[in-house]
N, C-alpha and C positions, 0 to 999 in steps of 0.2 A: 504494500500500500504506500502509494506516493503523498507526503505531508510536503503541501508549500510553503512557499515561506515569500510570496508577495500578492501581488493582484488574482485578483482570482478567477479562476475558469470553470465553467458551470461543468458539474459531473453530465458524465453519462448517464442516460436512462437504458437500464438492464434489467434484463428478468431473468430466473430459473427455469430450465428445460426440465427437469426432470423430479421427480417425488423427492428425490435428496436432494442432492446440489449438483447434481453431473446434468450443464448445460449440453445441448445438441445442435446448436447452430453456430452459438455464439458466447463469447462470457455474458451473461445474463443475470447479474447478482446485483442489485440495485447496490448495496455496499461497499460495491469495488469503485475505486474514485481515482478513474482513468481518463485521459482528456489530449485531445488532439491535438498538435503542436498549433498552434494558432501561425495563420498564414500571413497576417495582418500585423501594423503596425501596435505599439501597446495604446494606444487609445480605444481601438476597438477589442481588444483584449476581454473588458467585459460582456460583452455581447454573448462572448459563449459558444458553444458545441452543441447543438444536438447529435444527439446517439439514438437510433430508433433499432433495436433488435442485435445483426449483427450485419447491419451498416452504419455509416456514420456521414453527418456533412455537419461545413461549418455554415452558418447561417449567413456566414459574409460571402462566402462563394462569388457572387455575382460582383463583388467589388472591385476586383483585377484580375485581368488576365491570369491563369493558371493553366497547367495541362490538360485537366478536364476539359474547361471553357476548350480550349482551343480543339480540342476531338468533339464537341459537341455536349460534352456533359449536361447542359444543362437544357437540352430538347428531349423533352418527355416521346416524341413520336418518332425518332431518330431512334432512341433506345427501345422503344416498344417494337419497330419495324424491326432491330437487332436482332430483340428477344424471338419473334417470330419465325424467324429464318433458323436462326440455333435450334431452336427447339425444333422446327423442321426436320431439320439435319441430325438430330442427339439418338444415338442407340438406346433403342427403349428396351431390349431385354432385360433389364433388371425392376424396369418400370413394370408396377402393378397396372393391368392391365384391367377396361378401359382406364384410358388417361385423359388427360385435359386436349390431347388433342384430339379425342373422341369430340369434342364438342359439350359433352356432356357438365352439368353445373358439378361443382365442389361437394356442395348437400346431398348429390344422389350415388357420388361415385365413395363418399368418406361418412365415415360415424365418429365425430369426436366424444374425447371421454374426461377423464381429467385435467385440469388447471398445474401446468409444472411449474409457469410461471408469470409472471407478467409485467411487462415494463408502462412506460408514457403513454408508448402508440402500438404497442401489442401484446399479444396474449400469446403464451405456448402453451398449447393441449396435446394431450395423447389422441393420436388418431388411428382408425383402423379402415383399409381400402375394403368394402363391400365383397370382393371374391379373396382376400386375402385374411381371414379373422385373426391367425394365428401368429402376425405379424403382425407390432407395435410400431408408428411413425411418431418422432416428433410435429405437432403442423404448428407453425407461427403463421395468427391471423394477424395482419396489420390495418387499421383503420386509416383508409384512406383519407377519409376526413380530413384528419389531423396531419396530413402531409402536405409541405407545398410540392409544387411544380420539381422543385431541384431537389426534394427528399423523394419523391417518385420515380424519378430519374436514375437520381444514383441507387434505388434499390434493383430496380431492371437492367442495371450493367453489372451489379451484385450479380445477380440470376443468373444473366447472360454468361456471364464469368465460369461459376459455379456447372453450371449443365456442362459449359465443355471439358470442365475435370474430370478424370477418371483413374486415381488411385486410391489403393488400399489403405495408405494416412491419410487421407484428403476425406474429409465430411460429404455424406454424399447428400443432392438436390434432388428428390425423385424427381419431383413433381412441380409444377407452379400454377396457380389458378386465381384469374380474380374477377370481380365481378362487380355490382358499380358502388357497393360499400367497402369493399373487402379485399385484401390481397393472403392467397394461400400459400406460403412452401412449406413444402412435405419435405421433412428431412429425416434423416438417421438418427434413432435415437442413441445416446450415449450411455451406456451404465457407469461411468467411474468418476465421471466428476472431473474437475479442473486439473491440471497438473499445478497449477498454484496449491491447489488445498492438499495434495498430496505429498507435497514441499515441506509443506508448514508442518502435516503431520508425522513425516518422517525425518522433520530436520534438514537432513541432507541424502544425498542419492551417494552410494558407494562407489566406484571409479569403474565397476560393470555394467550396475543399473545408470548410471548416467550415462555410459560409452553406447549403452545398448540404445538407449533414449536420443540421443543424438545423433544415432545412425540412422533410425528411422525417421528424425525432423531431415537430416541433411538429402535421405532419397526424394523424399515428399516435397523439397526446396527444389531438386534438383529437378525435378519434373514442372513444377510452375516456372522454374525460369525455361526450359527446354519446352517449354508452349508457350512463351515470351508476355508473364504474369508474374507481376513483383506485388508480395505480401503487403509490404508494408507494414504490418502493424502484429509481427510475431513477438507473444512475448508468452510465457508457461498460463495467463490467466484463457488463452485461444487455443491451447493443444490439451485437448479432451480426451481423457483416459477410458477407453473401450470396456474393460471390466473392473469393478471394485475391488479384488483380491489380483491382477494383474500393474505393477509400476512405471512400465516401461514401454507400453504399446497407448499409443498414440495416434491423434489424429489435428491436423490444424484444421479450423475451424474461425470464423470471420473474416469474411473477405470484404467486407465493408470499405477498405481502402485500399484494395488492391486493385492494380490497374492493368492492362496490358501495354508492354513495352518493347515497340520491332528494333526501334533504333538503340544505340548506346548513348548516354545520357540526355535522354528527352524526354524526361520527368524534372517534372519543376515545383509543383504541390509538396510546402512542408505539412507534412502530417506523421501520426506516431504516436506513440507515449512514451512519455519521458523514462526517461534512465534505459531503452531497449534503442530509441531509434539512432541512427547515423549520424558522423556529424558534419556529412556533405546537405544532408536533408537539413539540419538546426541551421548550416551554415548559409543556406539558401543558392548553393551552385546546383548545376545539374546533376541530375545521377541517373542509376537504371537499378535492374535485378541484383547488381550485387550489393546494395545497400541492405538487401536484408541478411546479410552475412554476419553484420557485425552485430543483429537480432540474433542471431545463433548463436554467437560467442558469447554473449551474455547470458543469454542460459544457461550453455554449459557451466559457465560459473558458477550461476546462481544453483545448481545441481549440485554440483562440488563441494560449495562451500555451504550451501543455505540460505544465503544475505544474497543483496543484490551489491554492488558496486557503490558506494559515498562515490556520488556522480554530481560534479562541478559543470555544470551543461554551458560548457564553450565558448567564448568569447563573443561569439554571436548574438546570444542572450546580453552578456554583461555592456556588450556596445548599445543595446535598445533599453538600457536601466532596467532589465527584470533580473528578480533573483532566481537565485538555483532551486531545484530540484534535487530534494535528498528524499532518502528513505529516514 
C-alpha cells in the first residue's frame, strides 16, 4: 500500500471478484489505494483518476495530446467498429456456446448468481452460461450510465485487447455483451486471490517459489510484447493466483492500461502506479514494451525480500514540486 506524502490523487474504485478476495478481472478491492501516474501538470493533479473495474482513464485525457488521443482513443465508434471485427475474427472454441455473437441478449444466454464484488461503476457476479451449469464465470456488469464517452472507449480497447490474448497466464475474456444499460465481460474466475495478499501472508517467497513465479510472469510478458501489447500497469496487486493452496501459478490480469505498441518508443501516456512503473514513463520520454521490464524487476524483489523498494520517484516529480512516493 502506497502512503503519500503531498497532493493528492483520488483512489481507484475496485471491487472483489470473488467470495474471498481472489479478484478475476482485475485488482478489485476498494482498499487498495492505487493511482495512475497523472499525465498533467500539478495543478490539475486534483482532478483525479477514475478506475472503473479493470480499466482505468484519467478524467483529463482530453486535455493534451497523448498516444491514445492520437490512435483515436477517445472515438467510442472507432473502438466499437474494432471490437467488432476482433470478435469477428477470435476463436471461439473455448467460448461457451451460443455466444454474443449468436445475437442473442446476455439475460437469455447467462444466469447470474452471486455478488463477488462491486466497485463505483460495476458489479462482479458469479455467472453460469445456460448449456454450461457446471462451469462458474466471473461477469462484471458495468453501468453504462455512469461512463462518459472516453470511459466507454477505453473499456472496448480493454476488450478489444483482451479477446486477442491467448495464454495460459493471461486472464481469459470469454465473452463480451452489452446492451443499452449495461456492458457484460465474462471472464475467468480466479480461486486464489491476489498475489499481493499472498505476499503479505507468507512474508516472503523462497528463491524457488519466487524463480518459479517469475518464470511464468516473464513467459506471459513475453507473449504481450511478441503481439506488440505493453502492460503497463504490472504490479503483484494484477497477477491473480489460480488456486488457494497453489503460490506460484499465476495469471496477469488488468489490462486497463495496456496499449498496443508496433513501433519502438511510441508510447507517450505517463500512466502506472507508483513504486512499479519506469522511469522513462515518470520521466515523460518515449518508451514501448520494454518498460514493463522494470515492472518485473520489482517484483521479483518484492518476492524476495517482502517490502517493496523506499522509492524516491525521480527527478521528474521533484522538478514539478510533488513529493515522493514511499511505502
Amino acid at each position: 500500500m502506497f502512503k503519500k506524502l503531498g497532493a493528492g490523487i483520488r483512489k481507484k474504485h475496485t471491487a472483489s471478484t470473488s467470495s474471498g478476495s481472489n479478484p478475476s478481472s482485475s485488482n478489485h478491492k476498494s482498499s487498495n489505494n492505487h493511482h495512475k501516474i497523472p499525465s498533467q501538470d500539478p495543478p490539475i493533479l486534483d482532478e483525479g483518476v477514475r478506475k472503473i473495474g479493470s480499466f482505468g482513464l484519467s478524467k483529463n485525457t482530453a486535455a493534451k495530446p497523448n498516444d491514445e488521443l492520437l490512435e483515436g482513443f477517445g472515438n467510442p465508434q472507432r473502438s466499437e467498429q474494432s471490437l467488432r471485427r476482433i470478435a469477428a475474427a477470435t476463436d471461439v472454441s473455448d467460448t461457451p456456446q451460443p455466444s454474443s455473437m449468436s445475437g442473442k441478449p446476455f439475460e437469455q444466454l447467462y444466469k447470474l448468481g452471486e455478488v463477488l464484488g462491486s466497485g463505483a461503476f460495476s458489479t462482479v457476479r458469479a455467472g453460469k452460461h445456460i448449456n454450461h451449469p457446471a462451469k462458474t464465470f466471473a461477469v462484471k456488469c458495468v453501468n453504462r450510465s455512469k461512463l462518459t464517452e472516453e470511459d466507454a472507449a477505453a473499456l472496448l480497447d480493454e476488450v478489444s485487447i483482451l479477446k486477442e490474448l491467448r495464454h495460459r497466464h493471461i486472464i481469459r475474456l470469454y465473452d463480451f455483451f452489452e446492451d443499452g444499460k449495461t456492458y457484460y465481460l465474462v471472464m475467468e474466475q480466479m480461486n486464489g486471490g491476489e498475489l499481493f495478499d499472498r505476499i503479505v501472508a507468507k512474508a516472503y517467497y523462497n528463491e524457488k517459489e519466487a524463480r518459479d513465479t517469475c518464470k511464468i510472469l516473464l513467459e506471459a510478458v513475453e507473449y504481450c510484447h511478441a503481439n506488440n501489447v505493453a502492460h503497463r500497469d504490472l504490479k503483484p496487486e494484477n497477477l491473480l493466483l489460480v488456486h488457494q493452496d497453489k503460490d506460484s501459478e499465476v495469471k496477469i490480469a488488468d489490462f486497463g492500461f495496456a496499449k498496443r505498441c508496433h513501433k519502438p518508443q511510441s508510447l507517450t501516456t505517463q500512466c502506472g502506479t507508483p513504486g512499479y512503473v519506469a522511469p522513462e514513463i515518470l520521466e515523460g520520454t518515449p518508451y514501448d514494451t520494454k518498460a514493463d521490464m522494470w515492472s518485473v524487476g520489482v517484483i521479483l524483489y518484492i518476492l524476495l525480500g517482502g517490502r517493496c523498494l523506499q522509492l524516491h520517484v525521480h527527478s521528474w516529480l521533484r522538478t514539478k514540486q510533488w513529493h515522493c512516493y514511499r511505502l
